[in-house]
C-alpha positions as CSV (number, residue, x, y, z in Angstrom):
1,X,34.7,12.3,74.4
2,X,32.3,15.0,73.1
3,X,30.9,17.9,75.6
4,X,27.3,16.1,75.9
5,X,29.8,12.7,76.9
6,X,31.8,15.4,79.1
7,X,29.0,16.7,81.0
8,X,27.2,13.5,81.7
9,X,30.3,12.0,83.0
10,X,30.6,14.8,85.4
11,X,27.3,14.7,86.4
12,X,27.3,11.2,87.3
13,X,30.5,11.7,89.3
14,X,28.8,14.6,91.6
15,X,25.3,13.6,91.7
16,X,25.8,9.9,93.2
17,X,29.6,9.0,93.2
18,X,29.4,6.6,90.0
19,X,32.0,7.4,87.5
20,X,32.1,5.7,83.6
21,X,35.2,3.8,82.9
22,X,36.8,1.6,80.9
23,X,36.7,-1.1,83.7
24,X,32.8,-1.3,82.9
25,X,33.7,-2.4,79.0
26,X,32.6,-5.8,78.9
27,X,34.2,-6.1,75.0
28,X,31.5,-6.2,73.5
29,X,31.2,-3.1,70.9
30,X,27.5,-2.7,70.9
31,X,26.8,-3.9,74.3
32,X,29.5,-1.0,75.4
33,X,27.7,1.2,73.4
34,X,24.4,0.9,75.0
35,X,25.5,0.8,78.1
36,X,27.1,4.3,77.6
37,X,23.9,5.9,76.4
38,X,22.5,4.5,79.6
39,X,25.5,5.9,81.4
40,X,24.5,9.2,80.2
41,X,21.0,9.5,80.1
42,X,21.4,8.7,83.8
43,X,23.8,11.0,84.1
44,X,21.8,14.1,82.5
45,X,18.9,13.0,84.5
46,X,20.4,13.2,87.6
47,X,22.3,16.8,86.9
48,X,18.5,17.5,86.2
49,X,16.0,19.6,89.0
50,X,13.8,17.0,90.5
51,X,10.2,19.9,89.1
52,X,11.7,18.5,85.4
53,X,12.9,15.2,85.7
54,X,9.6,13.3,84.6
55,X,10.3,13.4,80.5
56,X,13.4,12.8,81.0
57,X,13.1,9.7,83.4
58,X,10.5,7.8,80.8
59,X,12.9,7.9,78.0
60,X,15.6,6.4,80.6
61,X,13.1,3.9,81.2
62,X,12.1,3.2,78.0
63,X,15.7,3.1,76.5
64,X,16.8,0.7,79.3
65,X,13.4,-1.4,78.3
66,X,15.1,-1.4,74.6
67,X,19.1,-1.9,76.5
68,X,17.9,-4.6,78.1
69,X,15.5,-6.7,76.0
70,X,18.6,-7.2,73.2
71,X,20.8,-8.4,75.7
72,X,17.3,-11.0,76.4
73,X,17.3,-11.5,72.6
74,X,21.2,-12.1,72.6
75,X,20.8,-14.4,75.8
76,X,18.0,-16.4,73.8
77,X,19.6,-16.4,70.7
78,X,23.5,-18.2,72.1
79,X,21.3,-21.0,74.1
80,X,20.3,-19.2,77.4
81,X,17.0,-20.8,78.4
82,X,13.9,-18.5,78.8
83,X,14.3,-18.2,82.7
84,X,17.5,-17.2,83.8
85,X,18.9,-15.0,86.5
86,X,20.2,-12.7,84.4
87,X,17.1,-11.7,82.4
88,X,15.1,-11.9,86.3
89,X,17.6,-9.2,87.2
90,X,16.3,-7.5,83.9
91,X,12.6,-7.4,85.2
92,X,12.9,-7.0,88.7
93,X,14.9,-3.6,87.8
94,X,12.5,-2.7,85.0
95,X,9.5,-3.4,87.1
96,X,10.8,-0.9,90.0
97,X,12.0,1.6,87.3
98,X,8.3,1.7,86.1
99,X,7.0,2.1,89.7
100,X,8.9,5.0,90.2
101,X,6.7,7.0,87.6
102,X,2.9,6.4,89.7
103,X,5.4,7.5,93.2
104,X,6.5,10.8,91.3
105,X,2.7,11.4,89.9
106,X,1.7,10.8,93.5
107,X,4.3,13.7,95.1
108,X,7.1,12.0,95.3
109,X,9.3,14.5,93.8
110,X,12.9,13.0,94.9
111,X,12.0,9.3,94.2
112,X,13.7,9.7,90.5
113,X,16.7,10.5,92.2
114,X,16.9,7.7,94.5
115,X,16.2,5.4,91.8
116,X,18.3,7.3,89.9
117,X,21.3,6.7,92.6
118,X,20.6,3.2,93.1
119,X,20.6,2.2,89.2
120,X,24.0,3.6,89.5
121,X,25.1,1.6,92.2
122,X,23.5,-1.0,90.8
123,X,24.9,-0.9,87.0
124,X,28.8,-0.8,87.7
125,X,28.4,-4.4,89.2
126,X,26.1,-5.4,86.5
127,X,28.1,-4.3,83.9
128,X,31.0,-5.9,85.5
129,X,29.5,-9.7,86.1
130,X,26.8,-10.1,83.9
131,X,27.3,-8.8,81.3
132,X,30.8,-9.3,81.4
133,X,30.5,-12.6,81.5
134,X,27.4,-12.5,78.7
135,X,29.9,-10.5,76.4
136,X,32.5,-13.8,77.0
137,X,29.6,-16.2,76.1
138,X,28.4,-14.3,72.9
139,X,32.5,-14.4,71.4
140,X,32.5,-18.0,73.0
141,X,29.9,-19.3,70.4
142,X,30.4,-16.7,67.4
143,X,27.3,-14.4,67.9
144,X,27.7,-10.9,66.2
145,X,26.0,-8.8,68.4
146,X,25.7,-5.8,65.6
147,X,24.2,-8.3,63.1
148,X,22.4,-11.1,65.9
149,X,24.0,-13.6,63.7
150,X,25.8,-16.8,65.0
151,X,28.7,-17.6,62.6
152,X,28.2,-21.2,63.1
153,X,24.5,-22.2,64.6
154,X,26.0,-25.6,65.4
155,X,28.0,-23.6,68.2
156,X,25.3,-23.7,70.4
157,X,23.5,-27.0,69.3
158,X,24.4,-28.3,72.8
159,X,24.7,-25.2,75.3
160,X,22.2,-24.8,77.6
161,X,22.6,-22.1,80.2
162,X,20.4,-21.4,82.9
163,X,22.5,-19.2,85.5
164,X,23.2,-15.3,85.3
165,X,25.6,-15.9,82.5
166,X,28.3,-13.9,84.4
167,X,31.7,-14.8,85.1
168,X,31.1,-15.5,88.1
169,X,28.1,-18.2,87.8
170,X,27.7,-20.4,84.5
């Protein structure tokens, strides 16, 4: 783990209780990836004085825009259909993430940090369920997540999945 890695980790820890771990590796490379950049972009944000966390908060937002529509295009791409609970989670958290920003312009000075502690809470479960169980379904049917690419196309010919894609819900 670099120092950057080191700090954010520690950050995280003190500022809201929410520690990275391997227990949040859903198996997936890139997918584990991303959600470590989340991890510590959080992290710094958080470990960051409410007076300068603006900048810092729209590139969280707009890298968990990016984080979260490939695992949409992933989801679309193994035979999710369109509406599923797992990409409604998606943009219900998105659209409060984006709220956040007019509250801050407005005064509300510790809003990024609440939102900031709640995506925390908030992401260990995810990670856990969701996309857990998305991670299974994309080596289930061959998908590359690093290339987008299904190994076989047929794979999915006849899956059609309209839950969270968890492993707790199909």
């Amino acid at each position: 783990m670099n120092t950057s890695s080191a700090h954010a980790e520690t950050a995280v820890q003190s500022a809201m209780g929410f520690e990275w771990s391997e227990k949040l590796l859903t198996g997936d490379a890139r997918m584990d990836h991303t959600h470590q950049e989340f991890a510590d972009q959080l992290a710094v944000l958080l470990a960051t004085p409410p007076a300068e966390q603006l900048p810092l908060y729209e590139a969280f937002v707009a890298h968990t825009v990016a984080h979260f529509a490939q695992e949409d295009r992933w989801m679309l791409a193994t035979g999710f259909t369109e509406s599923n609970c797992h990409s409604d989670q998606h943009a219900m958290v998105l659209e409060t993430m984006q709220a956040v920003v007019k509250h801050y312009q407005l005064g509300e000075t510790d809003i990024i940090n609440r939102m900031g502690e709640a995506l925390g809470e908030w992401f260990g479960q995810h990670a856990q369920s969701m996309d857990a169980g998305l991670a299974q379904h994309l080596q289930s049917v061959g998908f590359d997540s690093a290339t987008e690419t299904l190994a076989d196309p047929a794979a999915i010919r006849n899956v059609t999945v309209s839950g969270c894609g968890s492993v707790s819900c199909s």
